[in-house]
N, C-alpha and C positions, 0 to 999 in steps of 0.2 A: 563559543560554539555557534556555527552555522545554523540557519533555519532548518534545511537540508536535514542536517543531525539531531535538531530537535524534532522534526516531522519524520522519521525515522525510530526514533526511540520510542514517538506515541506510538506508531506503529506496531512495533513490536511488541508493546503492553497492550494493542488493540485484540492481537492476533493470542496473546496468551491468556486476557482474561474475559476476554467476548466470545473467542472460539474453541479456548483451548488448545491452542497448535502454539510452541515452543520451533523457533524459527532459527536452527544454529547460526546464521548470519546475515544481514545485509544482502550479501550478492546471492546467498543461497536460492534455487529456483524451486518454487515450493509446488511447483504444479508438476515436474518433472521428477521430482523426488517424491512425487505422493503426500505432501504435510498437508497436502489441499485437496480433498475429494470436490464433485461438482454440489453436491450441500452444504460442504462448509464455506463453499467458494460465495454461493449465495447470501447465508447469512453472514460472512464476512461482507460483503457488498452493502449490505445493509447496515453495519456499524459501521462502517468506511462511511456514507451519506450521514447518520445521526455525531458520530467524532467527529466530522471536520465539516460537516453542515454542508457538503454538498450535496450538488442534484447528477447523478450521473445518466445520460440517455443512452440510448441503443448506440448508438455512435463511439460512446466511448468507451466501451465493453469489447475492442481488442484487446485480448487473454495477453500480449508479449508487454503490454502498459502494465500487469498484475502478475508477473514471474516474481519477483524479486522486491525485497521491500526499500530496494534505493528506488527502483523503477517506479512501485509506488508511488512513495516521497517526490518524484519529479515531475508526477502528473498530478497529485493533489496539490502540488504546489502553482503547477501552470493553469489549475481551475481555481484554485484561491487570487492566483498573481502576487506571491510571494517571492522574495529574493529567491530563491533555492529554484524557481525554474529557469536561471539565468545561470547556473552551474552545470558547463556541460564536459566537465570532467567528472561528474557523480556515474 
């Protein structure tokens, strides 16, 4: 299993048992489908920092880096510097 995939699956148990939003998939864009109002977007923002321990700034709070939870996975992985931000087929 790739990093990628495993930074992906926390994801997804981030998004169903911190926020309660059930994420039909991967690529699915959760701001465009509504699974993400701008509250939930916050307090997800805030498990996203305490989960994977990063610090995110104003900077990196472009919304098209938080559509989708591979998109996700490839920027928590390029603020961690983990293999999986070196997959630019995700």
């Amino acid at each position: 299993m790739s990093d990628s995939t495993e930074v992906e699956r926390q994801l997804v148990r981030l998004f169903a048992e911190k926020v309660n939003v059930e994420v039909p998939s991967v690529e699915a864009d959760v701001i465009d489908t509504a699974l993400v109002d701008s509250l939930t977007f916050v307090e997800f923002l805030a498990q996203l920092e305490a989960g994977f321990g990063v610090h995110l700034s104003l900077d990196d709070l472009e919304i098209d880096r938080f559509r989708t939870i591979s998109r996700i996975a490839r920027f928590i992985a390029a603020k961690t510097g983990t293999a999986a931000a070196a997959d630019p087929g995700r």
